[in-house]
MDAnalysis code that builds the backbone (N, CA, C; Angstrom):
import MDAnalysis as mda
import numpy as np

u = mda.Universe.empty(552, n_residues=184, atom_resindex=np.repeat(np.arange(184), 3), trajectory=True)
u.add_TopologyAttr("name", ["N", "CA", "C"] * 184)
u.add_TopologyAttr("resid", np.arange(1, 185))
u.add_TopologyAttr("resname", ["UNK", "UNK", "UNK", "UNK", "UNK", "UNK", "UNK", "UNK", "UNK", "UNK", "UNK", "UNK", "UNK", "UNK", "UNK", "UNK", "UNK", "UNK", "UNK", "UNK", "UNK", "UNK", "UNK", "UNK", "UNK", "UNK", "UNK", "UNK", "UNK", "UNK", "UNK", "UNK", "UNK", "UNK", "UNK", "UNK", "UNK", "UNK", "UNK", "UNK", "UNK", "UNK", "UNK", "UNK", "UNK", "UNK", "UNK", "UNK", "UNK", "UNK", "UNK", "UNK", "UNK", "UNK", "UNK", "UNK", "UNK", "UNK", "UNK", "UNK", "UNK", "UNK", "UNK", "UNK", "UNK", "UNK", "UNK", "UNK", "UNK", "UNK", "UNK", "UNK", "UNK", "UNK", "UNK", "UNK", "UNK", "UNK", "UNK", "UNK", "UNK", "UNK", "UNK", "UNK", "UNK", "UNK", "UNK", "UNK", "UNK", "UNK", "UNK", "UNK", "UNK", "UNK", "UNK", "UNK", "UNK", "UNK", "UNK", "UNK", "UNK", "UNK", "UNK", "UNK", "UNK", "UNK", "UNK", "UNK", "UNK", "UNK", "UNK", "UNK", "UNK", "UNK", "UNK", "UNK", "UNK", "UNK", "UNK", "UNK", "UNK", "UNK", "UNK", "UNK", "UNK", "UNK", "UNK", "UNK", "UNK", "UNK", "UNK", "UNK", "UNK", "UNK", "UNK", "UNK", "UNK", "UNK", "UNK", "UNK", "UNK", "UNK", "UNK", "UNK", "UNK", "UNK", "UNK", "UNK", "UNK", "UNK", "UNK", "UNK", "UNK", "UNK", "UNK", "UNK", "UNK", "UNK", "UNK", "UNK", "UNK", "UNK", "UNK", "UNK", "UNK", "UNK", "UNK", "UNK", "UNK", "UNK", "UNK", "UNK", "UNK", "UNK", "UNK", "UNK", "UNK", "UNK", "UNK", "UNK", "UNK", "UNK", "UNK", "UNK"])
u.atoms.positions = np.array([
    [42.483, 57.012, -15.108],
    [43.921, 56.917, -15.180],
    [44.545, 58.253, -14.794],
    [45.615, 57.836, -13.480],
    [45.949, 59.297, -13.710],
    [47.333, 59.742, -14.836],
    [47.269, 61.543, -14.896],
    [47.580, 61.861, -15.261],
    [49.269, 61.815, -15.012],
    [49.968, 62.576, -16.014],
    [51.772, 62.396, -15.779],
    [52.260, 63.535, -14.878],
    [51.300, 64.239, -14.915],
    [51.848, 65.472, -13.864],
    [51.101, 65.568, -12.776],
    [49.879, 64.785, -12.743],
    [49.250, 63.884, -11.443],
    [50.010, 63.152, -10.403],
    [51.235, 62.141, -11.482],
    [52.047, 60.654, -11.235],
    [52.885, 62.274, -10.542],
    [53.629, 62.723, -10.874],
    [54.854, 63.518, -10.702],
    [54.121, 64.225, -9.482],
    [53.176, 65.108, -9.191],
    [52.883, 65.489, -8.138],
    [52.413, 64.720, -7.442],
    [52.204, 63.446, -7.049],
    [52.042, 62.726, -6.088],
    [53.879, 61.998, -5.591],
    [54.416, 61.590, -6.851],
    [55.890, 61.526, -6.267],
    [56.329, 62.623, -5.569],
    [55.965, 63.613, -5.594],
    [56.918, 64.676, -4.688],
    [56.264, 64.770, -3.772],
    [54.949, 64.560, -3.214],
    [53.977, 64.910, -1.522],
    [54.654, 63.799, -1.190],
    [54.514, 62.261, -1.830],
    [55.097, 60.933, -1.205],
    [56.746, 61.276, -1.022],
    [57.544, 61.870, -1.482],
    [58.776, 62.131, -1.011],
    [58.753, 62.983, 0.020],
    [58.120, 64.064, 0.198],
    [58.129, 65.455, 1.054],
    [58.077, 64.515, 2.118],
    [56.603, 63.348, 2.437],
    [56.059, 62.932, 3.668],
    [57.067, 62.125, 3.975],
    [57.993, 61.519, 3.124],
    [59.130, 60.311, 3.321],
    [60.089, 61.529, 4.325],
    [60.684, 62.451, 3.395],
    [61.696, 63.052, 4.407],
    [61.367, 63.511, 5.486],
    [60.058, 63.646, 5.520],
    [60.004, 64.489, 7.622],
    [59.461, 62.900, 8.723],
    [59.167, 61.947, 7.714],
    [59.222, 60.463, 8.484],
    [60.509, 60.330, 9.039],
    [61.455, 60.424, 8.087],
    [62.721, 59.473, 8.026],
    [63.565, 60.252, 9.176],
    [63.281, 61.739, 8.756],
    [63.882, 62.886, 9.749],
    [63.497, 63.353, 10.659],
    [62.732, 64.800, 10.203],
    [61.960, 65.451, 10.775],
    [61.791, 66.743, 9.966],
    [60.829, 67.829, 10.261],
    [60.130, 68.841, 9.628],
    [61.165, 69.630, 9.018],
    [61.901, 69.628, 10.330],
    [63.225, 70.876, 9.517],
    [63.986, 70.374, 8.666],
    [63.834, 68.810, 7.925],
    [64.777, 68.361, 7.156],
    [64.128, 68.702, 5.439],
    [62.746, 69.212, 5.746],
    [62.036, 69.644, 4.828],
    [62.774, 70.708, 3.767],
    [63.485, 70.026, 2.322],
    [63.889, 71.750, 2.204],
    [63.460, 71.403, 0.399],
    [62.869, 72.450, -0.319],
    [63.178, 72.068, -1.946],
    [63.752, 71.178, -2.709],
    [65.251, 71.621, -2.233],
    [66.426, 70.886, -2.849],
    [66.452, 69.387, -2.575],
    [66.062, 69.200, -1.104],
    [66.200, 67.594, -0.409],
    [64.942, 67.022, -1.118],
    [64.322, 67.236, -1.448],
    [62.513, 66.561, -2.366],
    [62.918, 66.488, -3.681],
    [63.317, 67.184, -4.124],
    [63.941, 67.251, -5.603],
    [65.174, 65.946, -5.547],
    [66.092, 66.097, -5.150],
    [67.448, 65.532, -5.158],
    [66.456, 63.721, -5.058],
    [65.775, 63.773, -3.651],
    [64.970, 62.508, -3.045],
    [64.330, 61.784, -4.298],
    [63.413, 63.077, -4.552],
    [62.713, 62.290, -5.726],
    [62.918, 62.160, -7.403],
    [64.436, 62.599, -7.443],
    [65.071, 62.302, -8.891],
    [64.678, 62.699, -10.153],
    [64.233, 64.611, -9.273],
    [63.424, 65.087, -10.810],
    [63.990, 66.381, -10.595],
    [64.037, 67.470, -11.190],
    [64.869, 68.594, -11.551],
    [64.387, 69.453, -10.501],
    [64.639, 70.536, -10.179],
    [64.237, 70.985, -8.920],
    [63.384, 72.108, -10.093],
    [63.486, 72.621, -11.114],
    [62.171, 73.160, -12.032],
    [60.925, 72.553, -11.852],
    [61.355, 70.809, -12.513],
    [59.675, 70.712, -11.933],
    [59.098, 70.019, -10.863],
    [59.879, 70.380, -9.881],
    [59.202, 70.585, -8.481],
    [58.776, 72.135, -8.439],
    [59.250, 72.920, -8.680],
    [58.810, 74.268, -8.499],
    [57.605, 74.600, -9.927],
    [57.491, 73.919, -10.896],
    [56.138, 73.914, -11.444],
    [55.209, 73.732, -10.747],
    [55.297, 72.299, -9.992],
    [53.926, 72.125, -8.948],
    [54.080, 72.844, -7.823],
    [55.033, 72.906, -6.664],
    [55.423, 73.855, -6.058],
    [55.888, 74.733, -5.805],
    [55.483, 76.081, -6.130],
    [56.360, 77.590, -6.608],
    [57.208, 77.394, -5.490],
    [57.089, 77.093, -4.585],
    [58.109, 77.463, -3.428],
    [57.353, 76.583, -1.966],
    [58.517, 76.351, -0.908],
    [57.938, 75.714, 0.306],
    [56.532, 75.686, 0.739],
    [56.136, 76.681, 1.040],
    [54.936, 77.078, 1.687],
    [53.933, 76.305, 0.363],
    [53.814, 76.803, -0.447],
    [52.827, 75.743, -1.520],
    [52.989, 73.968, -1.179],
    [54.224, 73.693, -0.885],
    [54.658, 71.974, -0.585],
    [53.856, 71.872, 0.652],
    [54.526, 72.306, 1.417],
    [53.378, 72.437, 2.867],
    [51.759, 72.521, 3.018],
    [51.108, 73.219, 2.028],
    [50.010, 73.115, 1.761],
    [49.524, 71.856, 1.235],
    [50.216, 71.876, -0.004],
    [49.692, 70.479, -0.633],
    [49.832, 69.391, 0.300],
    [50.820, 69.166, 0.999],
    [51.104, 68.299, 1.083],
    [50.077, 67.457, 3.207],
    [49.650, 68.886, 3.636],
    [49.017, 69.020, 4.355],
    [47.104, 68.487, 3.917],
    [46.901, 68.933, 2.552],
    [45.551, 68.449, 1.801],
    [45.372, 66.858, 1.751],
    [47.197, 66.792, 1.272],
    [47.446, 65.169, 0.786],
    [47.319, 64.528, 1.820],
    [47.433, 64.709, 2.981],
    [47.509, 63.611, 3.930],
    [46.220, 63.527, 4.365],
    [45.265, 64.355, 4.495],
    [43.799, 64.717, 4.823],
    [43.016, 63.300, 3.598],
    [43.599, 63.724, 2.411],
    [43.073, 63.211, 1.295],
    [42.930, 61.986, 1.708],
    [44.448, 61.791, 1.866],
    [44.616, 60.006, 2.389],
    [44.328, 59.228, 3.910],
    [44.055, 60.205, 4.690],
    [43.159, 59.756, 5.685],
    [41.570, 59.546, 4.903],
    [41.103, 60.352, 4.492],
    [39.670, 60.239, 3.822],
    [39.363, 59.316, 3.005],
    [40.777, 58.922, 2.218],
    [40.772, 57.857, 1.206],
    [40.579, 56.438, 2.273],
    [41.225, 56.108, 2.918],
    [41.285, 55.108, 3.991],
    [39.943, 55.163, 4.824],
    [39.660, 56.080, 5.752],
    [38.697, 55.930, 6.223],
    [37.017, 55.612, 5.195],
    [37.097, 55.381, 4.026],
    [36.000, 55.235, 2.952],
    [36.429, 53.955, 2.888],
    [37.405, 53.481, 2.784],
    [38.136, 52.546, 2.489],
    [37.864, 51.109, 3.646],
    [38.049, 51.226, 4.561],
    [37.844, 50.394, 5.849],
    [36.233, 50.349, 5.866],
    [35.485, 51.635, 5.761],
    [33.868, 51.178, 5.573],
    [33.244, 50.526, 4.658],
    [33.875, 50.539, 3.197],
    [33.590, 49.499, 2.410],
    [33.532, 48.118, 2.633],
    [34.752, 47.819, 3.144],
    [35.121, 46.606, 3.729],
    [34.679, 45.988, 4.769],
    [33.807, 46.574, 5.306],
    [33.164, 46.370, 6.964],
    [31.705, 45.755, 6.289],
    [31.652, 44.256, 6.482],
    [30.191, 43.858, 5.844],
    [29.232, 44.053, 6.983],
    [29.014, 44.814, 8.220],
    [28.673, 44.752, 8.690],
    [28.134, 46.366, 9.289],
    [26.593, 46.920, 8.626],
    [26.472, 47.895, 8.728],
    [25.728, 48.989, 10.001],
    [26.069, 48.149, 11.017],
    [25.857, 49.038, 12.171],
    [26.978, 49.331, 12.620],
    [27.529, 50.635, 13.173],
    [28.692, 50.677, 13.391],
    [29.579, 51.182, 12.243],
    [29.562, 51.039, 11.123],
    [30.663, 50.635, 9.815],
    [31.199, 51.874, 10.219],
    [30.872, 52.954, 10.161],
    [31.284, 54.064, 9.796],
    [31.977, 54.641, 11.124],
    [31.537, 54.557, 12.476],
    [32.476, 54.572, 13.813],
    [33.763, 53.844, 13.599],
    [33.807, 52.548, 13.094],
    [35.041, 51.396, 13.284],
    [35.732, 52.120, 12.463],
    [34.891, 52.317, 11.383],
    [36.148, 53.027, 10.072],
    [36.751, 54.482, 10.797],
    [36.519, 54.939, 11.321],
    [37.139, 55.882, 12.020],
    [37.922, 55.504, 12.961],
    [37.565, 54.827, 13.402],
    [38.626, 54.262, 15.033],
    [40.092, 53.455, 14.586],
    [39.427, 52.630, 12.859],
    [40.585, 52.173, 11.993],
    [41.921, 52.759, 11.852],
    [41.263, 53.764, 10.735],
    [42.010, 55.232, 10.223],
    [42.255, 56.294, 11.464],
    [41.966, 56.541, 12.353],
    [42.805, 57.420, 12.910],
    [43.860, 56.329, 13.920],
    [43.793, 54.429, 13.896],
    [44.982, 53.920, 14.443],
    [46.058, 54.295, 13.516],
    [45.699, 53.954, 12.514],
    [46.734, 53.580, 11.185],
    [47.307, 54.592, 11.387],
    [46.544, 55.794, 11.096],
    [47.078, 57.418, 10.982],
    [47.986, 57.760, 11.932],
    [48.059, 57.121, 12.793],
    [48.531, 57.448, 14.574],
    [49.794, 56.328, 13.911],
    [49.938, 55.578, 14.065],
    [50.747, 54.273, 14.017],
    [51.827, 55.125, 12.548],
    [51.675, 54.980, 11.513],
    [52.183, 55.974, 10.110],
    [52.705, 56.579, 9.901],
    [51.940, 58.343, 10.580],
    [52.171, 59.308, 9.950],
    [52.380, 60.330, 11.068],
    [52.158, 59.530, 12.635],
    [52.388, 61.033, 13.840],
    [53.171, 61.993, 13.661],
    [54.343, 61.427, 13.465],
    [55.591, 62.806, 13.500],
    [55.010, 63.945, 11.942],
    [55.045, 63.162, 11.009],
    [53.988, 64.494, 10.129],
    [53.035, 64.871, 10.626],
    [51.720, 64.523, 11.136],
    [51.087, 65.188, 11.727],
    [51.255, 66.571, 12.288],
    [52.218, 66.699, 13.110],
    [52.548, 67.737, 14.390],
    [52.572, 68.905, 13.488],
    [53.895, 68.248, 12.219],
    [53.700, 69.318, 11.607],
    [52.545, 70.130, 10.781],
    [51.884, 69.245, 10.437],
    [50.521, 69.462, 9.670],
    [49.874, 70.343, 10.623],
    [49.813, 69.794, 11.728],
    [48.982, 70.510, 12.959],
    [49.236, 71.644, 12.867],
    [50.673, 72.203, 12.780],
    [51.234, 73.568, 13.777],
    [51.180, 74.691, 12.112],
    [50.958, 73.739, 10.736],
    [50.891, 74.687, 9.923],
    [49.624, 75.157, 9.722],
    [48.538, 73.945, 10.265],
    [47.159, 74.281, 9.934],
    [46.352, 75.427, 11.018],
    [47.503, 75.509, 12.355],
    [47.069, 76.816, 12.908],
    [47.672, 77.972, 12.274],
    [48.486, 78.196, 11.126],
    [49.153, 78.864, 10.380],
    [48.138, 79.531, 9.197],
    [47.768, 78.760, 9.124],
    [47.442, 78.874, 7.691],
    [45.567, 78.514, 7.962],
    [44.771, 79.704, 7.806],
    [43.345, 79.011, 8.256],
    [42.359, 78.749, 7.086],
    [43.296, 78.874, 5.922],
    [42.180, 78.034, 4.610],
    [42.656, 77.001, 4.603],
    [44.098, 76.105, 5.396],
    [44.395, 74.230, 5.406],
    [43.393, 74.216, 6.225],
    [43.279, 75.273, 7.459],
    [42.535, 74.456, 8.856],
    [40.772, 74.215, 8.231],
    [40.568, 75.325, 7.304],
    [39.102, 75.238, 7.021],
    [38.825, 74.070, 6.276],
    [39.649, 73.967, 5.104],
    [39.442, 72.808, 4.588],
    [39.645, 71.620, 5.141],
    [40.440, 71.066, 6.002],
    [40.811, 69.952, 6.547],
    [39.052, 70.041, 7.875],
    [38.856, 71.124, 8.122],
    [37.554, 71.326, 9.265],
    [36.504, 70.648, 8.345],
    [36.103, 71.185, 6.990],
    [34.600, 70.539, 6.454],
    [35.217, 69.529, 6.046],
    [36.253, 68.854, 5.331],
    [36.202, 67.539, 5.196],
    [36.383, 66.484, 6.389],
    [36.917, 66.787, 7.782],
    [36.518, 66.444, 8.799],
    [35.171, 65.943, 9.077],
    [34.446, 67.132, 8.902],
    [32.901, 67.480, 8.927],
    [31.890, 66.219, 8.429],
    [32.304, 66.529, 7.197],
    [31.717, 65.148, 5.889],
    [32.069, 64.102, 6.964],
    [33.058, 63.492, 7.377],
    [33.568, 62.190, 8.015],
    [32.311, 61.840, 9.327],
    [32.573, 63.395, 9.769],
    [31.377, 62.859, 11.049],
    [29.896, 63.108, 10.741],
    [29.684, 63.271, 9.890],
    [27.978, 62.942, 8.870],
    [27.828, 61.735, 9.168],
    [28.701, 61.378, 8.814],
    [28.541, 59.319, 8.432],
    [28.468, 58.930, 9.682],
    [28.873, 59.356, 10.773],
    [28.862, 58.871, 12.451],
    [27.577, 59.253, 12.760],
    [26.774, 59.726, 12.039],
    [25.458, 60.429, 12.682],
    [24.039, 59.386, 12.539],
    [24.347, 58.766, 11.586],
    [23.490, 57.897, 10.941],
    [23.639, 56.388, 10.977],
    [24.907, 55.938, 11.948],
    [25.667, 54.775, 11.719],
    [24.841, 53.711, 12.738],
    [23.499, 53.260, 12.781],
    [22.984, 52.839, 13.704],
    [23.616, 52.277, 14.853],
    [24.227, 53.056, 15.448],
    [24.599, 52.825, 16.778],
    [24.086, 54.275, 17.662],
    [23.941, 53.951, 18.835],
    [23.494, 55.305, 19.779],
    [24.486, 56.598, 19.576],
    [23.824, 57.646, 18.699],
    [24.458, 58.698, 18.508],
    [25.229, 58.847, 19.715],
    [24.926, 58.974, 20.925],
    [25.996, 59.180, 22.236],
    [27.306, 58.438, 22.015],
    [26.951, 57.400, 21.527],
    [28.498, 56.486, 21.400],
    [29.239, 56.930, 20.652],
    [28.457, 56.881, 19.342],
    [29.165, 57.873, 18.413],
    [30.288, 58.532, 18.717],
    [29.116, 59.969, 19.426],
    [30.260, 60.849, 20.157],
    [30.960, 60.749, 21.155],
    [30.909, 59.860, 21.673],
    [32.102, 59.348, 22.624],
    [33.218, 59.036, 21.928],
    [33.255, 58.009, 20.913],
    [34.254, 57.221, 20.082],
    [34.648, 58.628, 19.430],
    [34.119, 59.121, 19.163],
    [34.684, 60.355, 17.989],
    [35.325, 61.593, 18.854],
    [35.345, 61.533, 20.413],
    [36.116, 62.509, 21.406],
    [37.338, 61.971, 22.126],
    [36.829, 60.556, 22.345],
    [38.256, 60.019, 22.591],
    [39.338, 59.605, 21.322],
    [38.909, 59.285, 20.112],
    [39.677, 59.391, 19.473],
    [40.855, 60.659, 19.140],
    [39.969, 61.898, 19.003],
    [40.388, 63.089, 19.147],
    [40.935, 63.649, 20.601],
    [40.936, 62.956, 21.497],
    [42.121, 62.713, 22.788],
    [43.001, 62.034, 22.921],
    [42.780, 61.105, 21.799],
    [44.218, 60.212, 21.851],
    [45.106, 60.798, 20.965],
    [44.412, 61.238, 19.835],
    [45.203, 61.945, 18.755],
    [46.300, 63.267, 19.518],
    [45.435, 63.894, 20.258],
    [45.925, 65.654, 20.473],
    [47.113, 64.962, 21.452],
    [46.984, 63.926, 22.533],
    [48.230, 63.859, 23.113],
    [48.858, 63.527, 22.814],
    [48.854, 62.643, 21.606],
    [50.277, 61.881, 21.075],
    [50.900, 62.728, 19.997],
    [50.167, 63.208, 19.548],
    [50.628, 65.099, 18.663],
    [51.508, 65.997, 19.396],
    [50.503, 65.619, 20.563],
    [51.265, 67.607, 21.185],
    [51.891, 67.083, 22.430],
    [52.362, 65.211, 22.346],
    [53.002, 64.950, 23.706],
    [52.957, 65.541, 24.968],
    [51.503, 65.769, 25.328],
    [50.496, 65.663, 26.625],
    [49.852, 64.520, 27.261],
    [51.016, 63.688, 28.202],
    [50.625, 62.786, 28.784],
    [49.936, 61.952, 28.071],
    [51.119, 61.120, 26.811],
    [49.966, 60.201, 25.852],
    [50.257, 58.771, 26.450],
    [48.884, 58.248, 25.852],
    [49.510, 56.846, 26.439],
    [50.147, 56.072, 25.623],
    [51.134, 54.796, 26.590],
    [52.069, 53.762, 26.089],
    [50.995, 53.090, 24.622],
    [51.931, 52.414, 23.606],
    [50.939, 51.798, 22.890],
    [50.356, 50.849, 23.327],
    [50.744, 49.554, 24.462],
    [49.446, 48.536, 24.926],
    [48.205, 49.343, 25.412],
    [48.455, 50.334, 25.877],
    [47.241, 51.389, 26.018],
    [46.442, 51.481, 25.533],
    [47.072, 52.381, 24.752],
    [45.961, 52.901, 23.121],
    [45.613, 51.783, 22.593],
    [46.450, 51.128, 22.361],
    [46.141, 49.543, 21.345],
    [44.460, 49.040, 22.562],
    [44.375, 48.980, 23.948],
    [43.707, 48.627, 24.482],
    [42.278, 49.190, 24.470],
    [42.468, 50.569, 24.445],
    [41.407, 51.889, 24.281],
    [40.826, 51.462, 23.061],
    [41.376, 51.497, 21.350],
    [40.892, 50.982, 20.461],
    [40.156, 49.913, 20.291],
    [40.660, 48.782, 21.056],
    [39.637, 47.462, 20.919],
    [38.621, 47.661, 21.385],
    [39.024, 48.557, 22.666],
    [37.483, 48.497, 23.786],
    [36.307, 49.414, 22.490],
    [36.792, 50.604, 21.503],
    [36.261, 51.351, 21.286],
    [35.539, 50.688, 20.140],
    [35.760, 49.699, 19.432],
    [35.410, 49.084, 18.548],
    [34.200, 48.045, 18.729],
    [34.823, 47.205, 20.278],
    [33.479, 46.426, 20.764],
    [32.545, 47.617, 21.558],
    [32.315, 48.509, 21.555],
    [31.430, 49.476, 21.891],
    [30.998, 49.784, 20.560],
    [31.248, 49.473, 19.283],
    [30.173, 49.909, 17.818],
    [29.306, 48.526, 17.981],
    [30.194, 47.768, 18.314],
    [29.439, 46.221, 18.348],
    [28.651, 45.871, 19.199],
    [28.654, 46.549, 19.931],
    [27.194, 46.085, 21.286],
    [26.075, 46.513, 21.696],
    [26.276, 47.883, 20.644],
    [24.942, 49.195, 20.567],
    [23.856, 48.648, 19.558],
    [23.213, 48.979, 19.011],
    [22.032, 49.522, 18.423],
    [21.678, 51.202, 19.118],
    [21.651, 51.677, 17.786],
    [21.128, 52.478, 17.897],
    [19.662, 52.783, 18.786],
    [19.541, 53.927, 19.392],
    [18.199, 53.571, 20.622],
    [17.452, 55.169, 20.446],
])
């Protein structure tokens, strides 16, 4: 069960991520998370002394909840060749489809800041363990796990990304490619 100041610091990352959805990054301010999420701007500054702490957390939180999801979709996958590629190809649609416009920002703080980038790097890390072992041809693997991370960086850093029937197209193909391997 969680805790009340668990419940309360997850209402304020879920508000923070609401206002730069609804807006954008610069609409990010103390006062607007506080006011948003209908709690005193003290105890927002209990959990968050100040911006840069919100930004952090709230940069972990979304990592968290990609990680939470991507565990999440492999559970559910009764089908264990592959599980762990699809669950990735899942979670970074969803993630893409969700949460892009946070992202960018996540991105541009995690070159900021290189204990988000480290941590968000080994729990990355952990994710592609599970691609290593997923009886499908490690090569595919890493194919699925480079183009994903090419679809991601252009639609982030708006470098020639593609339309969504695109991507939506790239994904299926990438999915019946867990499905047609065995590992070799």
């Amino acid at each position: 069960m969680e805790s009340k100041a668990g419940k309360k610091r997850r209402l304020i990352l879920d508000t923070a991520k609401q206002i730069i959805l609804d807006s954008d990054f610069s609409s990010l301010t103390l006062d607007a998370v506080a006011k948003k999420a209908n709690i005193s701007k003290g105890g927002l500054l209990y959990h968050f002394p100040n911006k840069e702490s919100l930004i952090k957390g709230l940069a972990q939180y979304i990592f968290d909840e990609f990680t939470f999801l991507f565990y999440k979709y492999a559970e559910n996958d009764m089908n264990e060749t592959g599980k762990w590629t699809r669950a990735l190809i899942e979670t970074t649609k969803f993630d893409l489809e969700h949460n892009g416009e946070l992202n960018v920002g996540i991105l541009a703080i995690s070159f900021l800041e290189p204990e988000i980038a480290k941590d968000i790097s080994e729990s990355y890390m952990t994710i592609l363990k599970k691609l290593e072992d997923d009886k499908i041809n490690p090569l595919t693997a890493t194919i699925i796990r480079h183009t994903l991370d090419g679809i991601y960086y252009s639609q982030l850093l708006n470098v020639a990304p593609l339309k969504k029937e695109k991507t939506d197209e790239v994904f299926q193909h990438l999915l019946k490619m867990t499905k047609s391997e065995e590992k070799k």
